[in-house]
C-alpha positions in Angstrom: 12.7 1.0 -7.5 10.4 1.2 -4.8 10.9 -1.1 -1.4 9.2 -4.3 -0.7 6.4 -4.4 0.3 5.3 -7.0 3.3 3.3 -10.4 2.9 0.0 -9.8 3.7 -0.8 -13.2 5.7 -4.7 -14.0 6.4 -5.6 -14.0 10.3 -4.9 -16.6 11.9 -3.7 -18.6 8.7 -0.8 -20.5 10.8 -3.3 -22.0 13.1 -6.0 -23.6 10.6 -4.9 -26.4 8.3 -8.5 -25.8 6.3 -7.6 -21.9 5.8 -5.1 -20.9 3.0 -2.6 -18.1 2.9 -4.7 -15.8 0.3 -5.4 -12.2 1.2 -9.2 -11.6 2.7 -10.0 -8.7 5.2 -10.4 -8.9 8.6 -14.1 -8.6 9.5 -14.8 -9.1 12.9 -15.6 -6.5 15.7 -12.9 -8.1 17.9 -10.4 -8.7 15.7 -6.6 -7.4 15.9 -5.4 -7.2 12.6 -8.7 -5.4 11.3 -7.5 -2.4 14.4 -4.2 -2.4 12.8 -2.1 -3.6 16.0 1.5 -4.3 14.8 1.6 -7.4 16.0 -1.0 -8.8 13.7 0.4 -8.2 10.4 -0.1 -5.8 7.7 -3.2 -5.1 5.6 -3.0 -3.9 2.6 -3.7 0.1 1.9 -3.1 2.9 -0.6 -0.2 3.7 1.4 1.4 0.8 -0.5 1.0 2.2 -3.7 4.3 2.7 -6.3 4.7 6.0 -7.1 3.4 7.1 -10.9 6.7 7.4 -12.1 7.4 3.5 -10.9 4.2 2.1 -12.1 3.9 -0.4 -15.0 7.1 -1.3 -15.1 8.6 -5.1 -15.7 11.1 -5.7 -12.8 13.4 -5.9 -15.5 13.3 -1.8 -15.3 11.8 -2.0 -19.0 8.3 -0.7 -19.6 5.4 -3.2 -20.6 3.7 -2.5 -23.4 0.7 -4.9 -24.8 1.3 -5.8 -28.7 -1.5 -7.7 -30.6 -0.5 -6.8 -34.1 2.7 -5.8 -36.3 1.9 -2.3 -36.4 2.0 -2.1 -32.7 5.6 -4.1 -32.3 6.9 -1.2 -34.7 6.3 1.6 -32.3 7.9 -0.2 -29.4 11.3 1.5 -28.3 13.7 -1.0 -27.9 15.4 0.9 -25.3 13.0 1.7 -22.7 10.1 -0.8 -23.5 9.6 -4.3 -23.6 6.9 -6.4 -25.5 4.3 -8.2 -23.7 1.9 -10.3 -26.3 -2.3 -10.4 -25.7 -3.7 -13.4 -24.8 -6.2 -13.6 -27.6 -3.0 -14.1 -29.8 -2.9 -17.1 -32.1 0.2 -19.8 -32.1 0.6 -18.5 -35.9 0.5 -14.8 -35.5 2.9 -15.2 -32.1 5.2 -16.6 -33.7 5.7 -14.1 -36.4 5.9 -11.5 -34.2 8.6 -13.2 -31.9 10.3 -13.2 -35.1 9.8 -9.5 -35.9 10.7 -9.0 -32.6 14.2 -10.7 -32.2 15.3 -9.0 -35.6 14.8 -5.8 -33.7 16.3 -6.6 -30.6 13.2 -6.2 -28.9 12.8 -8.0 -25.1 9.9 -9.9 -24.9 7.9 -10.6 -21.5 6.0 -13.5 -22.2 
């Protein structure tokens, strides 16, 4: 598994009550953070990035993969994958496939 990574705080988010911690860039000509001074906290970058081999995966170590159907559960490796069910799925058809997937042994996500 790959290290943490740091919290990317908003400038200047511990002085403003109105401002919320949520990630936006840094946009002004004087500003610290946007000349990447230390002192200022991180911004985010493609530096960050997992490496391939780490991507996708739940933090479980199992690999996600999206099921919508019955035929898609039955191709799901137990071992090395674990089952995260689309949205768009009914109450009805979710829990079939909850059931299909416990007899299996399969881990779901959500």
């Amino acid at each position: 598994m790959r290290a943490k990574l740091p919290t990317f705080q908003r400038m200047n988010v511990h002085s403003m009550k109105r401002v919320k911690n949520k990630w936006r860039a840094p946009r002004g000509i004087d500003s610290k953070q946007r000349q990447k001074l230390k002192a200022y906290g991180a911004i985010p970058g493609i530096g960050y990035r997992a490496p391939r081999v780490e991507r996708d995966f739940h933090p479980t170590g199992l690999k996600e993969v999206l099921v919508s159907n019955a035929h898609q559960l039955a191709l799901v490796n137990p071992a090395k994958q674990c089952v995260k069910f689309s949205a768009t799925l009914g109450k009805k058809k979710k829990t079939e496939l909850v059931k299909i997937a416990k007899e299996k042994k399969i881990k779901t996500v959500n």
